[in-house]
FILOTOR-843821 format. One record per residue (C-alpha): residue in one letter; x, y, z. Coordinates in steps of 0.25 Angstrom, whole numbers, padded with zeros to 4 digits, m for minus. Layout:
REM residues N
code=A u=X v=Y w=Z
...
END
This chain:
REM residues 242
code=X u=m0374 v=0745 w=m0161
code=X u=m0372 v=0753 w=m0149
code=X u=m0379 v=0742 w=m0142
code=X u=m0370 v=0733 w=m0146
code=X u=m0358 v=0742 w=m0145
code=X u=m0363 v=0746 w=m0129
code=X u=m0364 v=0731 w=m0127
code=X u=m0351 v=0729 w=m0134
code=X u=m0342 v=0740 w=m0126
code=X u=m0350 v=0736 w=m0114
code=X u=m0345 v=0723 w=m0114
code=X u=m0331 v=0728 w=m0117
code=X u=m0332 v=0736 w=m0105
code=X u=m0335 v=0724 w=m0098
code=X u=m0324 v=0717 w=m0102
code=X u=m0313 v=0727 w=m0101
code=X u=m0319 v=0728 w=m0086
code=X u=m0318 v=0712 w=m0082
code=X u=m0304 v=0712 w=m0089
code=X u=m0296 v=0721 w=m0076
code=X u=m0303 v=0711 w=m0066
code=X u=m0300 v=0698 w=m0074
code=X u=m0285 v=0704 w=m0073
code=X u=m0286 v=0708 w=m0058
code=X u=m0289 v=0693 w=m0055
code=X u=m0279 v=0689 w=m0063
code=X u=m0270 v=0696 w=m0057
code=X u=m0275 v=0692 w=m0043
code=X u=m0273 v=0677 w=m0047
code=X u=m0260 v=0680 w=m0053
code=X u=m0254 v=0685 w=m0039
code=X u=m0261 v=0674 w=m0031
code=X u=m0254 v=0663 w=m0040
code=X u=m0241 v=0673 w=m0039
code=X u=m0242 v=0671 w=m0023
code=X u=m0243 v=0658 w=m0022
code=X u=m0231 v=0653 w=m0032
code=X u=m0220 v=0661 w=m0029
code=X u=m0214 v=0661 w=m0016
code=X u=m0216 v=0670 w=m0003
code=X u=m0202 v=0672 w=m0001
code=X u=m0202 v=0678 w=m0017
code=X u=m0209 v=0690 w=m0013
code=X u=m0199 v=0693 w=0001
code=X u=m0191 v=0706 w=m0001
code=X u=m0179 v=0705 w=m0007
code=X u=m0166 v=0706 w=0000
code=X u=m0159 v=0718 w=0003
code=X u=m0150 v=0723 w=m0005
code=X u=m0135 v=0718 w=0000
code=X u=m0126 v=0729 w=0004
code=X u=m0116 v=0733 w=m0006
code=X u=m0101 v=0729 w=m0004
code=X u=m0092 v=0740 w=0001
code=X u=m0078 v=0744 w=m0006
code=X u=m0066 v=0739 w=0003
code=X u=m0064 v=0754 w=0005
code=X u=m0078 v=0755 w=0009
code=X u=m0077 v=0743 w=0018
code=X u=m0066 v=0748 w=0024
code=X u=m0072 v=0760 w=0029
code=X u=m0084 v=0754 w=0034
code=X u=m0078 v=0742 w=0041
code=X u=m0077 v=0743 w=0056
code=X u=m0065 v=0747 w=0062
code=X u=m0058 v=0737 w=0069
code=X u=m0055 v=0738 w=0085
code=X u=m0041 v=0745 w=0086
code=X u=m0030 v=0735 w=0091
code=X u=m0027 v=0737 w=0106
code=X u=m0014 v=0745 w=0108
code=X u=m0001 v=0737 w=0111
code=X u=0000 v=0744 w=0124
code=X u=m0012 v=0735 w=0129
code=X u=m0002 v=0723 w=0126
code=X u=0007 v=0730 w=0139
code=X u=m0003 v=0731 w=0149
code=X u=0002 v=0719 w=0159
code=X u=0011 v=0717 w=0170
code=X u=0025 v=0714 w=0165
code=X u=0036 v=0705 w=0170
code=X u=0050 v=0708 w=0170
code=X u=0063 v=0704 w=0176
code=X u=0064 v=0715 w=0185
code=X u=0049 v=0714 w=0188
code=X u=0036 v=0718 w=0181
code=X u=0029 v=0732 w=0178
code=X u=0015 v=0735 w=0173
code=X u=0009 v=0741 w=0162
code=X u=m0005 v=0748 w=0161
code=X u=m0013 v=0756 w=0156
code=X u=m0021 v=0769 w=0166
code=X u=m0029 v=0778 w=0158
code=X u=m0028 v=0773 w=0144
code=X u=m0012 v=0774 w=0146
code=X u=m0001 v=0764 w=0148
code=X u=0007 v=0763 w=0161
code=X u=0020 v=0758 w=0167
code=X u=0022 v=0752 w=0181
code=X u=0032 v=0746 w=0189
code=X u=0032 v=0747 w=0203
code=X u=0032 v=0762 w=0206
code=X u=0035 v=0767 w=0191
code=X u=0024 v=0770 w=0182
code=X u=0024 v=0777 w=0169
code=X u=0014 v=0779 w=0158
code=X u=0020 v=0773 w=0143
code=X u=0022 v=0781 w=0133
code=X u=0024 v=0775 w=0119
code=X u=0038 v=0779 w=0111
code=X u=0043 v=0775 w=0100
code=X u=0040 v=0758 w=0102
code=X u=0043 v=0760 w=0116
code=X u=0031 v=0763 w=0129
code=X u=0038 v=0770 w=0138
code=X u=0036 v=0774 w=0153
code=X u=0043 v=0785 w=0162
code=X u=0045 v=0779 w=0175
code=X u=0052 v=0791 w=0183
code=X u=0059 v=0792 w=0190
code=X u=0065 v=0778 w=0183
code=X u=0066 v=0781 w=0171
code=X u=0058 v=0774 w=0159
code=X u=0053 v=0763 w=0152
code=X u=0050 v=0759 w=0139
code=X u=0043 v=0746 w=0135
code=X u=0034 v=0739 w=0125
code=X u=0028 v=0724 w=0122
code=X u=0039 v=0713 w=0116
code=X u=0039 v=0707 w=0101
code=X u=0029 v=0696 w=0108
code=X u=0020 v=0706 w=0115
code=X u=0022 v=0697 w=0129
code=X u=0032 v=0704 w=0134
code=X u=0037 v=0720 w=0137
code=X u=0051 v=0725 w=0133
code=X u=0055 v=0736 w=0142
code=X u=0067 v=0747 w=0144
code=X u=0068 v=0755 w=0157
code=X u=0076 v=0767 w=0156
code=X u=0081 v=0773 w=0169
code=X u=0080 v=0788 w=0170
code=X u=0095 v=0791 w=0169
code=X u=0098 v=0779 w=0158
code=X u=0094 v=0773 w=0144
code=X u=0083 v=0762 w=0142
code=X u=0089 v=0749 w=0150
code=X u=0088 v=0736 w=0144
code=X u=0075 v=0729 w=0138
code=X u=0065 v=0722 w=0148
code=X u=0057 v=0712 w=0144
code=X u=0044 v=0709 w=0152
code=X u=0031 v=0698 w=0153
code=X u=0018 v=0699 w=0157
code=X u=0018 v=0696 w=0172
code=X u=0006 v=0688 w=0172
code=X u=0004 v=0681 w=0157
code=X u=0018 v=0677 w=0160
code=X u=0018 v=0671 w=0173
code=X u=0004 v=0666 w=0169
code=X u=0012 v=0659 w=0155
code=X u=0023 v=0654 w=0163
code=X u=0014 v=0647 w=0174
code=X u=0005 v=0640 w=0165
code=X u=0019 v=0634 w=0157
code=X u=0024 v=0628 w=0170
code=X u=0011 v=0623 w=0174
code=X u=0011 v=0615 w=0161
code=X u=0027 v=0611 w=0162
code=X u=0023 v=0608 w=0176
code=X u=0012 v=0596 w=0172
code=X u=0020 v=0590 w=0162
code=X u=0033 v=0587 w=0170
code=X u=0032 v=0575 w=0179
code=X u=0039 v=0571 w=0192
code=X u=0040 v=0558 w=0200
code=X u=0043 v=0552 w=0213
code=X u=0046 v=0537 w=0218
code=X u=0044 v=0531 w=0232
code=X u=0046 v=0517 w=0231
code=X u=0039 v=0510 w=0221
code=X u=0029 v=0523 w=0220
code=X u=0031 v=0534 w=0209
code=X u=0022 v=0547 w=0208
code=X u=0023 v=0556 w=0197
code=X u=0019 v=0570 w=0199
code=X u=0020 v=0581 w=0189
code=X u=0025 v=0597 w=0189
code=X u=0014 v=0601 w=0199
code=X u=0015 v=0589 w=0208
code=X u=0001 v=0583 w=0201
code=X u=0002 v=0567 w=0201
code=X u=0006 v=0561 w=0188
code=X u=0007 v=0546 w=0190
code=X u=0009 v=0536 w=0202
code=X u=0018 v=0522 w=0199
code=X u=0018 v=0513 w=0210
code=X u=0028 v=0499 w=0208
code=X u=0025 v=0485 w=0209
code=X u=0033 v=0483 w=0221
code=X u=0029 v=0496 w=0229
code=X u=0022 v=0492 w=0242
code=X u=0011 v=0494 w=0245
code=X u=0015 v=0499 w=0260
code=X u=0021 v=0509 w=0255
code=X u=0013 v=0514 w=0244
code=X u=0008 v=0525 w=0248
code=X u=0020 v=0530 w=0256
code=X u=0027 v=0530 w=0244
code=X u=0018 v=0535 w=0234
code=X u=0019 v=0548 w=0243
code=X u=0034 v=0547 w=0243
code=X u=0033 v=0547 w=0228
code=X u=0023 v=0559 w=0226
code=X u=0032 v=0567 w=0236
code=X u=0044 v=0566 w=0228
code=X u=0037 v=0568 w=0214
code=X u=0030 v=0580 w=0219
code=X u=0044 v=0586 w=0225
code=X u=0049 v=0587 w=0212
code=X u=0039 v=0591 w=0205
code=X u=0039 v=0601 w=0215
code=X u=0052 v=0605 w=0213
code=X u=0051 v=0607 w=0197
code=X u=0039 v=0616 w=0200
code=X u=0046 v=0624 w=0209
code=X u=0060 v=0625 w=0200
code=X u=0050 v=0627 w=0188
code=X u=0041 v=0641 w=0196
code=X u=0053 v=0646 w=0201
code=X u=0059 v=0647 w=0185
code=X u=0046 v=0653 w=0181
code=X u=0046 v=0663 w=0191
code=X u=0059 v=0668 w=0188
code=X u=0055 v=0667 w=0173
code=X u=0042 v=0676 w=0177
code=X u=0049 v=0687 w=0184
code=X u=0062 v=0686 w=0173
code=X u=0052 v=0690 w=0161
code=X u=0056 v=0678 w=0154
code=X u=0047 v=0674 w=0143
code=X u=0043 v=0660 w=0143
END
């Protein structure tokens, strides 16, 4: 009996033995087959985490600050046309200057007004128009109230405006002269237009009357260019808006 029970726990023993290894390889076989039918990208990390919303009032003290607007009185800094002639404003060390001619003085902000002490002058007081294209301007002698408003352009935007206006008025206008059976058209700046040359026009005189035509056509469009510089001129150094 012993015999038989030593045989018996013996071969018990050797069971309970195999039986761990049996399930290693299980295991093992289980993980290969696991590899092979799921995909790789299965086992990529996961993705972060997303970042929680902020509150509005979180938001709006963790936004960036927006670039502050540039002061108005940058709108000032130019050369300015005005009946009586032109002035400059500018800035010298961070502050902002009137000149005209011999007179300078620094401007000052009251109430909706820059003003300027100009001695032994007086004073001036000025600030951008409704359009903010043009200055509006008292000056007050030193003796005497604030005088009657100004109004003033840019020197160069306006003159620059005004040019490029009768340029194109200029191309579109036409003008003609006639010599015989010759016509030439030219336009506002003297460019040739068109050349009409009649049936029964010579040919022994073509060619004097072709420049007897042109002549005649550019003298008037000459004299429309002229008429129209001299308005814009005086349009120019009047401050007139266009």
């Amino acid at each position: 009996p012993l015999a038989v029970a030593s045989q018996a726990s013996g071969v018990g023993y050797s069971m309970v033995r195999r039986r761990p290894t049996v399930g290693l390889a299980l295991l093992g076989q289980c993980l290969v087959l696991l590899c092979w039918l799921v995909p790789r990208d299965a086992f990529a990390a996961a993705p972060a985490a997303r970042r929680p919303l902020l509150s509005p009032a979180r938001a709006a003290t963790e936004a960036p600050e927006a670039p502050a607007p540039a002061p108005a009185t940058d709108a000032l800094e130019s050369v300015w046309r005005y009946i009586g002639g032109w002035y400059e404003i500018k800035k010298e060390d961070g502050k902002l200057y009137f000149h005209e001619n011999n007179l300078r003085g620094e401007l000052v902000e009251q109430d909706d007004w820059l003003v300027a002490e100009l001695p032994p002058a007086g004073s001036i007081r000025l600030k951008l128009g409704p359009s903010g294209e043009e200055v509006l301007s008292n000056f007050k002698p030193a003796d005497a109230d604030w005088g009657d408003s100004i109004t003033a352009l840019k020197e160069w935007e306006s003159l620059t405006g005004r040019t490029q206006g009768l340029r194109s008025s200029l191309s579109g206008t036409e003008f003609a002269g006639e010599a015989g059976g010759v016509t030439v058209k030219v336009d506002g700046g003297q460019r040739p237009i068109a050349l009409e040359i009649a049936d029964e026009e010579s040919s022994a005189e073509l060619a004097k009357h072709i420049k007897e035509a042109h002549a005649a056509a550019v003298g008037k469009s000459l004299e429309f260019m002229t008429e129209s510089l001299q308005h814009l001129y005086a349009d120019h150094f009047a401050a007139k808006k266009e």
